[in-house]
PyMOL commands that place a pseudoatom at each C-alpha (Angstrom):
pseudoatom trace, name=CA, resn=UNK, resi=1, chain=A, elem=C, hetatm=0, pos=[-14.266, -29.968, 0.836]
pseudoatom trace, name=CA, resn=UNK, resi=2, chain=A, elem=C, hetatm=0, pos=[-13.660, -27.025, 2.257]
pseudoatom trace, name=CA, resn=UNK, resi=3, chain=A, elem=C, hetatm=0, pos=[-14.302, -27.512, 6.144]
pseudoatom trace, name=CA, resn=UNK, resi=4, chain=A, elem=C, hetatm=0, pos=[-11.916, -30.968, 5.798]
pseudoatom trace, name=CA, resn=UNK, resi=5, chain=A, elem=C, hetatm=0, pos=[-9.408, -28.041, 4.593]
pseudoatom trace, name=CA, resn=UNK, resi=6, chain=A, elem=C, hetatm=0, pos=[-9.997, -25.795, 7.477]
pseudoatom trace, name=CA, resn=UNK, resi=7, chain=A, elem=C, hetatm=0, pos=[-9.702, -28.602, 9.921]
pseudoatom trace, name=CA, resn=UNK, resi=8, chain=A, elem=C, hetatm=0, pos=[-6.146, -29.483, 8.495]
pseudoatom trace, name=CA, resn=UNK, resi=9, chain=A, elem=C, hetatm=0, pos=[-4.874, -25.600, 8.442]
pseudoatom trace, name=CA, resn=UNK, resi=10, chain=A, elem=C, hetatm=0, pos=[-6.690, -25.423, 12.444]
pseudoatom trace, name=CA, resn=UNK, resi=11, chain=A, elem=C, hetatm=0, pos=[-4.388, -28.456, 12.776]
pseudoatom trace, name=CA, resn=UNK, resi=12, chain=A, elem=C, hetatm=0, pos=[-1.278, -26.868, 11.886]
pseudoatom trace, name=CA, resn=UNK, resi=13, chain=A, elem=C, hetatm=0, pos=[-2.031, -23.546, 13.735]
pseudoatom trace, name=CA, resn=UNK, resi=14, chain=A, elem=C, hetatm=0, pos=[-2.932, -25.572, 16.868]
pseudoatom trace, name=CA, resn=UNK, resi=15, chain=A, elem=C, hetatm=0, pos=[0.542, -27.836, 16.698]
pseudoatom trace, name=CA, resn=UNK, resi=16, chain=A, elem=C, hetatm=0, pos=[2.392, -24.792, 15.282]
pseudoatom trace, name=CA, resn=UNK, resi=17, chain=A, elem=C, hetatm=0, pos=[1.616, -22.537, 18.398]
pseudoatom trace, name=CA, resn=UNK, resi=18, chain=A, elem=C, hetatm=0, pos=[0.979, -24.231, 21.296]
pseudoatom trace, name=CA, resn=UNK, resi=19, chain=A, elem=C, hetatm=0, pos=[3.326, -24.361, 24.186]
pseudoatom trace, name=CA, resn=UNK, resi=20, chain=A, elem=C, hetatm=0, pos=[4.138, -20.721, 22.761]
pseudoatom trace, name=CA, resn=UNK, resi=21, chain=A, elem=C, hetatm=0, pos=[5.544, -18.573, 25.842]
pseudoatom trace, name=CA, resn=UNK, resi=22, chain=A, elem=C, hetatm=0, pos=[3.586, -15.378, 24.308]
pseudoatom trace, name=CA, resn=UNK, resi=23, chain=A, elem=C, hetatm=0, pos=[0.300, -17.003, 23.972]
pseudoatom trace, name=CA, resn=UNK, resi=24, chain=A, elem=C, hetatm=0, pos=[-2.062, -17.925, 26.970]
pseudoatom trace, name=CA, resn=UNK, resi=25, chain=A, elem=C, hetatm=0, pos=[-2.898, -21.285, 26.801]
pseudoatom trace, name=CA, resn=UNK, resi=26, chain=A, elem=C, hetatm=0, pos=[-6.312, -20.969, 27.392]
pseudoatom trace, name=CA, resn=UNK, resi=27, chain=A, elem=C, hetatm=0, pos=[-7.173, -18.020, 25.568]
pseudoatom trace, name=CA, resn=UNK, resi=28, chain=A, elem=C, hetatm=0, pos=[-5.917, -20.024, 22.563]
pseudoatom trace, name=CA, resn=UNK, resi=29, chain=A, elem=C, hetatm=0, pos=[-7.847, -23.076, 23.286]
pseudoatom trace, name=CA, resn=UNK, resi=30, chain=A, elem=C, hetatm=0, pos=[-10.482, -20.858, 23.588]
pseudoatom trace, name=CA, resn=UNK, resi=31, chain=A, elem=C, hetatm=0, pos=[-9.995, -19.209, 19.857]
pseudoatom trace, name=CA, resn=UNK, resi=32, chain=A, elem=C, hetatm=0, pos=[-9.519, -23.233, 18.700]
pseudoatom trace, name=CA, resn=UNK, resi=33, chain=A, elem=C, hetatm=0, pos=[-12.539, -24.151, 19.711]
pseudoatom trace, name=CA, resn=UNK, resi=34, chain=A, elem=C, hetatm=0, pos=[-14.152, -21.078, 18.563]
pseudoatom trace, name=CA, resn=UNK, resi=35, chain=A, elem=C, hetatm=0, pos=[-13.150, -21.595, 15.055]
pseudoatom trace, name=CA, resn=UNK, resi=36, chain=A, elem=C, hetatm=0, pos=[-13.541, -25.331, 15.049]
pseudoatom trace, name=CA, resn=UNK, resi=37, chain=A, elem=C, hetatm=0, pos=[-17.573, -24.268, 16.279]
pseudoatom trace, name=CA, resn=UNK, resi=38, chain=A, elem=C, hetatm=0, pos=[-17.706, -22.012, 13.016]
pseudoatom trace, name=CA, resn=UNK, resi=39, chain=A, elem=C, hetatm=0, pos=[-16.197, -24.759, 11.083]
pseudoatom trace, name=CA, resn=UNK, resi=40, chain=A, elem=C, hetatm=0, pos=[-18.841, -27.397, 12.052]
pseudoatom trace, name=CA, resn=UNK, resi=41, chain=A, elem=C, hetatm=0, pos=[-21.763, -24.488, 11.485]
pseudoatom trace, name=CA, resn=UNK, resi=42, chain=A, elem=C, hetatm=0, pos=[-20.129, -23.905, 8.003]
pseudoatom trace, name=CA, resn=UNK, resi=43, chain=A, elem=C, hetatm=0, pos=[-19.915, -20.249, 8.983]
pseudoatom trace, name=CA, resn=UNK, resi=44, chain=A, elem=C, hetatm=0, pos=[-15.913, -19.787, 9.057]
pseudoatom trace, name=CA, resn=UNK, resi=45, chain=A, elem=C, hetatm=0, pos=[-14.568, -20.109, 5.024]
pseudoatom trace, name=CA, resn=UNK, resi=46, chain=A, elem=C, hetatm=0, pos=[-11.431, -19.800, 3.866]
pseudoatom trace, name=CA, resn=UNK, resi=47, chain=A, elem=C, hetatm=0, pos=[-9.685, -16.499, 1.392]
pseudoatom trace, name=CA, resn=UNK, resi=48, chain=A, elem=C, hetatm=0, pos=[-6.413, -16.758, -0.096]
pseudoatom trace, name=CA, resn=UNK, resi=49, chain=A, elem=C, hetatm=0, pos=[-4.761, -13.925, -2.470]
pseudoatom trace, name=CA, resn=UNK, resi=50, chain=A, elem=C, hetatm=0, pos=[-1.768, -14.832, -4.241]
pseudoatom trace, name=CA, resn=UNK, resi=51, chain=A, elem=C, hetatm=0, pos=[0.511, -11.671, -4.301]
pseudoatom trace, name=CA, resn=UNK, resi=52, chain=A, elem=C, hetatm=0, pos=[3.733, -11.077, -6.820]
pseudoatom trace, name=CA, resn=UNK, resi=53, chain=A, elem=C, hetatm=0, pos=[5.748, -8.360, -5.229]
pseudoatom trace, name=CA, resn=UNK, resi=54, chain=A, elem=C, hetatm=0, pos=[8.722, -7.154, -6.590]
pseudoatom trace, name=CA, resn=UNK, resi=55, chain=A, elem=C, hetatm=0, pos=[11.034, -4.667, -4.649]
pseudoatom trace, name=CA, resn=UNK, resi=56, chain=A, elem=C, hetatm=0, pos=[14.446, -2.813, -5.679]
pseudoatom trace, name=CA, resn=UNK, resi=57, chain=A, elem=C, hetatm=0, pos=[16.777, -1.595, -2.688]
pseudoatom trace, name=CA, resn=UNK, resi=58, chain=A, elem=C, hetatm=0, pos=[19.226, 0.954, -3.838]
pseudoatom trace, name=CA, resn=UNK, resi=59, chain=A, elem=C, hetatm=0, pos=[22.272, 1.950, -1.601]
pseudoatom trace, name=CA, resn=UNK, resi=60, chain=A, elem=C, hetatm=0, pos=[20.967, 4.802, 0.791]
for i in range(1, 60): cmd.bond("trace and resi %d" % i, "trace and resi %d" % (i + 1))
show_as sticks, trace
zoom trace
């Protein structure tokens, strides 16, 4: 289900990040609890895009 799968990435954003010395602490808990909210109303989904690129660097 998709919200258990939200609730797992959340997870690994929240454990990922915090204690960060660039983020404020409760400006983050903040945008948690925000997206947990939109979670529980079903209104926050989840995109991914799978991408192939392929690059050639030449001598300058």
């Amino acid at each position: 289900d998709e919200a258990y799968f939200l609730r797992h990435i959340l997870h690994f954003v929240e454990t990922t990040l915090s204690g960060h010395p660039e983020l404020d602490a409760t400006s983050f808990a903040q945008w948690l609890q925000t997206r947990r909210d939109q979670i529980e109303r079903g209104e926050l989904i989840y995109v991914a895009h799978q991408l192939d690129l392929l690059g050639v660097m030449r001598d300058a």
